[in-house]
C-alpha positions in Angstrom: -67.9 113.0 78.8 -65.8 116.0 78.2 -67.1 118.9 75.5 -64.1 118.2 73.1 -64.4 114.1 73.0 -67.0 112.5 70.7 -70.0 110.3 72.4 -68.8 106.8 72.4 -71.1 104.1 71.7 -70.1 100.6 72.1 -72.6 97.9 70.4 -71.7 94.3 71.8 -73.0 92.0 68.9 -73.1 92.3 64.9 -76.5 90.1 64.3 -79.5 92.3 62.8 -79.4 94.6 66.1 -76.0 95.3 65.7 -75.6 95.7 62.7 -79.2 97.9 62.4 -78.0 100.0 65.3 -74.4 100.9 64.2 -75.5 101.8 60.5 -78.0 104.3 62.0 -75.7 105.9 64.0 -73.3 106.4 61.1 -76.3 107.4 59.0 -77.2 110.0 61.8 -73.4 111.4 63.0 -70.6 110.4 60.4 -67.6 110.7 62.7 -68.8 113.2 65.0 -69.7 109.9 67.6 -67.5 107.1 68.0 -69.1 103.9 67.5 -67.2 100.7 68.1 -68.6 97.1 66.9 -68.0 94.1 68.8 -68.5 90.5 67.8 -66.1 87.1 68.7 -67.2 85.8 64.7 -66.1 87.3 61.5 -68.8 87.3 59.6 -72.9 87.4 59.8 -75.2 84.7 58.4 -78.9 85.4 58.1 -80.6 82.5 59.8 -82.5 81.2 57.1 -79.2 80.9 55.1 -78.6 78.0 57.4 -81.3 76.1 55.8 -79.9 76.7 52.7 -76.7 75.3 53.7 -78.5 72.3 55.4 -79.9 71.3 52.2 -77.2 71.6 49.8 -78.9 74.5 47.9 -75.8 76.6 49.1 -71.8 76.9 50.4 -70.8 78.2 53.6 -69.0 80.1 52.2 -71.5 81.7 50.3 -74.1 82.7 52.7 -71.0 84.7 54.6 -71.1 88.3 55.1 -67.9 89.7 56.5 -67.4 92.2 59.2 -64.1 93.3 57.4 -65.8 94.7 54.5 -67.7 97.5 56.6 -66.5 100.8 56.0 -68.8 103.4 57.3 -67.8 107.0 59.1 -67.5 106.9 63.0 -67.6 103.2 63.4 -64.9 100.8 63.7 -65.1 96.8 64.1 -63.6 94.8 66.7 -63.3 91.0 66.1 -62.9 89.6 69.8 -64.5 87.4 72.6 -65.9 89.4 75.8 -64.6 88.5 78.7 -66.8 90.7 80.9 -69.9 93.6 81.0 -69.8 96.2 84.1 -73.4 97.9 83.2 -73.4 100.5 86.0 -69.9 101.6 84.3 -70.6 101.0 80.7 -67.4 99.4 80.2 -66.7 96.3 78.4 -63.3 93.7 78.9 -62.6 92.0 75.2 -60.0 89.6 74.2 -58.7 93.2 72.1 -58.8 95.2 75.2 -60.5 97.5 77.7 -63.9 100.0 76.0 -65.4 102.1 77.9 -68.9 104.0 76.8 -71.5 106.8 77.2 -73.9 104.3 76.2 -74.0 100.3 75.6 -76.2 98.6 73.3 -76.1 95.0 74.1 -77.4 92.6 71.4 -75.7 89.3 71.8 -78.5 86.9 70.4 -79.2 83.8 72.3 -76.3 81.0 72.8 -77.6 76.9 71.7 -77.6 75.0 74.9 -77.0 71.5 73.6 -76.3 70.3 76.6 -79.2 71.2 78.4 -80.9 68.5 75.9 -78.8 65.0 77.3 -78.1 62.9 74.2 -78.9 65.7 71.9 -75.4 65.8 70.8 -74.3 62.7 70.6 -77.5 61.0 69.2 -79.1 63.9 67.1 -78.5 66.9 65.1 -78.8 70.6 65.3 -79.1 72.9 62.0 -79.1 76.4 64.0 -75.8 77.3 63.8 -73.8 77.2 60.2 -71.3 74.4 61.5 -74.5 72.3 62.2 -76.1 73.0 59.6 -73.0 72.6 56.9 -72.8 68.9 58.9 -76.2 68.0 58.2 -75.8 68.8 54.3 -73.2 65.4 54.6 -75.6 63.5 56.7 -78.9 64.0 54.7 -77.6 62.0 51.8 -77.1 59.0 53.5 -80.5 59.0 55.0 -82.3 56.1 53.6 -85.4 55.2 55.4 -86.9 55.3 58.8 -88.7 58.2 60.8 -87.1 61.5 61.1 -87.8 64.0 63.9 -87.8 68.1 64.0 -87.6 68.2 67.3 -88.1 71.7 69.4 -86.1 71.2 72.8 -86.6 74.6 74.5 -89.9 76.8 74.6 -87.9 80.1 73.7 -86.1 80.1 70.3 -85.4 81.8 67.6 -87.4 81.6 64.3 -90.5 80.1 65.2 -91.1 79.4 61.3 -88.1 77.6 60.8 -88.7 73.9 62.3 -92.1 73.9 60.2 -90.0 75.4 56.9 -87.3 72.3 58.0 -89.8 69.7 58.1 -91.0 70.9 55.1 -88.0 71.0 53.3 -87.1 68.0 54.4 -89.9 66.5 52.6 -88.9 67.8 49.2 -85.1 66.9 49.5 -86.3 63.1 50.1 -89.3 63.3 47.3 -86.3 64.5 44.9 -84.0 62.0 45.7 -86.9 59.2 45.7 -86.6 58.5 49.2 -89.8 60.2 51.0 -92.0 56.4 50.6 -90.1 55.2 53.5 -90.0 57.7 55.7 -91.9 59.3 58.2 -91.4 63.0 59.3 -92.7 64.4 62.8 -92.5 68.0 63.7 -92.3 68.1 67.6 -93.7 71.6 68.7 -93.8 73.4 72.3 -97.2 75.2 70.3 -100.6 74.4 69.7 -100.0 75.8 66.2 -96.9 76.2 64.0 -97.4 80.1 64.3 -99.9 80.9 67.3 -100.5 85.1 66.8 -101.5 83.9 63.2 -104.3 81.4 62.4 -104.2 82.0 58.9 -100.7 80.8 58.4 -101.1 78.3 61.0 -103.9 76.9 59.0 -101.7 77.4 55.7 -98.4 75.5 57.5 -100.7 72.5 58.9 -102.9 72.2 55.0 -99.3 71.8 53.3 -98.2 69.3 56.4 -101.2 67.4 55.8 -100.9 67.3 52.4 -97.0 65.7 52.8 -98.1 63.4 55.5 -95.7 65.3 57.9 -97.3 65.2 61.5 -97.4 67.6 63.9 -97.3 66.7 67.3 -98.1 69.9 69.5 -97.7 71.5 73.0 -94.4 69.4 74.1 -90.7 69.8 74.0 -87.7 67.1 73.6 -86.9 66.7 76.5 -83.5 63.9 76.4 -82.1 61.4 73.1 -81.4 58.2 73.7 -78.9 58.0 71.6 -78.5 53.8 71.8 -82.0 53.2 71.5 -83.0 55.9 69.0 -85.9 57.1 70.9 -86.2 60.8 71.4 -88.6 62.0 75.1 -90.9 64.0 74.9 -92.4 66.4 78.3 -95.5 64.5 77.8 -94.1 61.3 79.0 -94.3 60.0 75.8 -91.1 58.9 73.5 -90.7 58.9 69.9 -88.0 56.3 67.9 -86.0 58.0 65.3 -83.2 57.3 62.3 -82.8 60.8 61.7 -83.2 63.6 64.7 -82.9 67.4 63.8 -83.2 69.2 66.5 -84.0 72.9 67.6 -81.6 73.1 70.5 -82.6 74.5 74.2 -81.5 78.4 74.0 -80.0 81.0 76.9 -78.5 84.2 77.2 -75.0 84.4 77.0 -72.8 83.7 80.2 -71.1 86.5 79.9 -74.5 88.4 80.4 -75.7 86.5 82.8 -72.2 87.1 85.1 -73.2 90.7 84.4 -76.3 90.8 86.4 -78.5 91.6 83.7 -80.8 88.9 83.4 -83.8 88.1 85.2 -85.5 84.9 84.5 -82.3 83.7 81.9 -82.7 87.1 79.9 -82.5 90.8 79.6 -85.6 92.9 80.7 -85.8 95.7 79.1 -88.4 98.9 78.9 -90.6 97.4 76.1 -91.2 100.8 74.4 -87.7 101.9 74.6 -85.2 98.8 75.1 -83.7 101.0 77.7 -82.4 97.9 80.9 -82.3 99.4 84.6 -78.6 100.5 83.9 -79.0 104.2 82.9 -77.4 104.7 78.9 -77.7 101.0 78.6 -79.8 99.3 75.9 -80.7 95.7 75.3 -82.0 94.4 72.0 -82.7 91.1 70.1 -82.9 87.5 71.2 -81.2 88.4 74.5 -84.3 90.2 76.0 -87.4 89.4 77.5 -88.6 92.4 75.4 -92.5 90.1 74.8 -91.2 89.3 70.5 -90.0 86.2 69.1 -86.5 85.9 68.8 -86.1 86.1 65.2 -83.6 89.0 63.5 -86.5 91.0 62.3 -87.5 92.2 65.3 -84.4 92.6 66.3 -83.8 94.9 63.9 -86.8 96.4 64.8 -86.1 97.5 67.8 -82.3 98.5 67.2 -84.3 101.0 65.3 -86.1 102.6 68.3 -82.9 102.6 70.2 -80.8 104.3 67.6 -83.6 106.9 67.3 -83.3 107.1 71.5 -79.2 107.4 71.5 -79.5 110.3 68.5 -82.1 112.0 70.4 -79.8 111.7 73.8 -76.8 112.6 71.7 -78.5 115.9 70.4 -79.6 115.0 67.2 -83.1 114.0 66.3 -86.3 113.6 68.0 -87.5 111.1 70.4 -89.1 108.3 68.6 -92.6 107.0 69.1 -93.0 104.0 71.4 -91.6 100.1 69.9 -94.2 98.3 68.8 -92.8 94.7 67.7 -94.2 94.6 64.7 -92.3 92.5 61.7 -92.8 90.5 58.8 -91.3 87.2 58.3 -91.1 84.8 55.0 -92.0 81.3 55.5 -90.8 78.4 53.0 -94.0 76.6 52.6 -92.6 74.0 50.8 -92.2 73.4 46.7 -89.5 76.6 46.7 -93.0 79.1 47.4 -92.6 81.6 50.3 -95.2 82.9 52.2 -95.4 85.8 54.6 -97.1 86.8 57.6 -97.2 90.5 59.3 -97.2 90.4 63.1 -97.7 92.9 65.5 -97.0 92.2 69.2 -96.6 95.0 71.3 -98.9 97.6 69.2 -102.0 96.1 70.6 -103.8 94.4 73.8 -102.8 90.7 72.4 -100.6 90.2 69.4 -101.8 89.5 65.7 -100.8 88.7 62.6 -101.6 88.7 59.2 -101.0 86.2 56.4 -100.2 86.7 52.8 -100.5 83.2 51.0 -97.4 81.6 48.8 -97.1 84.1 45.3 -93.9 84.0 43.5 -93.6 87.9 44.0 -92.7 87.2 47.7 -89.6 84.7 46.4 -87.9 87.7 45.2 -89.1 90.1 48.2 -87.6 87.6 50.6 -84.3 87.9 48.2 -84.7 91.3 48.5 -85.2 91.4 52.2 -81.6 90.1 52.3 -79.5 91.8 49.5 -81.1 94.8 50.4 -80.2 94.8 54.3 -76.2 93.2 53.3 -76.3 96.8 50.9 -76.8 98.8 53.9 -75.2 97.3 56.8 -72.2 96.2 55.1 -72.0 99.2 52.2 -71.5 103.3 52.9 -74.5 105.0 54.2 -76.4 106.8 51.5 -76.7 110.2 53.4 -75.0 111.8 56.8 -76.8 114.8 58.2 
């Protein structure tokens, strides 16, 4: 990098890592660094919008944040596909053209591998991406009667809350609508517990299933529909029949990653205190990593944090940040429109914890803050540039 020309960084993604890592950057440098966005979509969705949408509660078009409307110094957005990743060279091939960078933060999320599930897409549904879950808001209200499935098909996913907040859901819509007497509704978990590093919500998730007569059938995956027979398999050997399957589809890194080199065992590994990957000024962060978190956009966010601390430091600006902890908070929809909460902590210690703060309508409007409050800065000018 000559003296004259700005640092490039090129972030491939605009999910919570993205988005976190690019505002910090314009936060920390204005346009003395060169920052260029990349992501194939136009707009974000938070992921728990898509239940929303499933449920008819909103529009697609509502829950729609677009990349257009981001106007902060040093960064420019680049709608297009990648067509290739050369880590050792830090450059990037788009469907827009050729970037090349000083450093590379990669934080292209985790694909849905529907077909990895056979019969998932031809005899169930999915309701993790916004197309799915927009189709399931026109299936929902023709279901009549019969059991319905929320069935987790790979042991790696993003959101662990979410199938348990579906279920849950899923029992209000039919209760509304009159229908909930003749069904039955199975949650199909690769857990013991809805949220293993916190027995306390655990406990809280399985009282309010027990309460709805949802069942919860743990430590197993979907493995294949049967789309004629309505009968979804399960890794136990055991099969469950169905009128209504929502499934949790297998995930997997991107191929464009993966024809990279980066992956080891399907995803990134990365230094779990820094995010830094074996390719020197490269940086991996989010549901793409093997970083020890969930994959869920909090933590993500997280640690596009540590890394946008890192790049200022390496830049010349700022001091080295203390070590990532994976530590987060996510809300929970525990059924009856209440939100819970639980604090978790997975890095910061010898074995991860978490802490739960019960259902209190003060957390329904922290949760709508969580959002508005994170579209205000990734999306709006930065407050300060120093």
């Amino acid at each position: 990098m000559s003296a004259s020309r700005k640092p490039r960084v090129v972030v491939l993604g605009a999910g919570f890592g993205g988005l976190e890592v690019t505002t910090i950057l314009s936060e920390t440098f204005g346009n003395d660094v060169d920052v260029v966005l990349i992501d194939k979509a136009d707009s974000f969705v938070f992921g728990y919008s898509k239940l929303d949408v499933m449920f008819g509660r909103k529009k697609p078009d509502d829950v729609r944040h677009h990349y257009a409307d981001i106007a902060k110094p040093g960064v420019r957005v680049v709608q297009a596909a990648i067509r290739s990743i050369d880590p050792e060279a830090r450059s990037v091939e788009t469907d827009a053209g050729a970037f090349e960078a000083d450093y590379l933060v990669i934080a292209l999320g985790a694909d849905l591998d529907l077909a990895a599930t056979p019969g998932l897409a031809e005899g169930g549904h999915e309701f993790y991406s916004v197309p799915g879950a927009e189709a399931l808001r026109d299936v929902l209200p023709h279901f009549e009667r019969g059991p319905a499935i929320v069935g987790v098909c790979g042991k790696s996913f993003k959101c662990p809350p979410a199938p348990s907040e579906a279920a849950l859901m899923l029992h209000d819509y039919l209760e509304v609508r009159g229908r909930r007497a003749g069904t039955e509704i199975s949650l199909v978990m690769p857990f013991g517990t809805p949220i293993p590093p916190s027995p306390e919500t655990s406990e809280a998730i399985l009282a309010a299933f027990a309460e709805r007569g949802i069942r919860f059938v743990k430590d197993t995956l979907i493995t294949s529909i049967d789309p004629t027979r309505k009968v979804a398999h399960l890794q136990d050997g055991t099969e469950m029949p169905f009128e209504l399957f929502l499934g949790v589809p297998a995930h997997r890194a991107p191929a464009v990653v993966v024809e990279a080199g980066l992956t080891e065992d399907g995803w990134i590994p990365v230094n779990p205190r820094t995010l830094a990957t074996r390719h020197d000024g490269v940086y991996a962060v989010g549901d793409v990593t093997s970083v020890g978190t969930p994959k869920a956009g909090v933590f993500a966010e997280g640690a596009a944090r540590i890394v946008g601390a890192v790049l200022a430091s390496r830049i010349g600006r700022g001091e080295l940040p203390a070590d990532y902890e994976g530590a987060g908070s996510c809300y929970v929809e525990i059924g009856e429109g209440k939100v819970a909460r639980v604090d978790v902590n997975f890095l910061g210690g010898s074995t991860p914890t978490g802490t739960f703060r019960p259902p209190i309508e003060e957390l329904v409007a922290e949760k709508s803050h969580f959002g508005t409050s994170r579209v205000e800065r990734w999306f709006g000018a930065p407050s300060s540039v120093t």
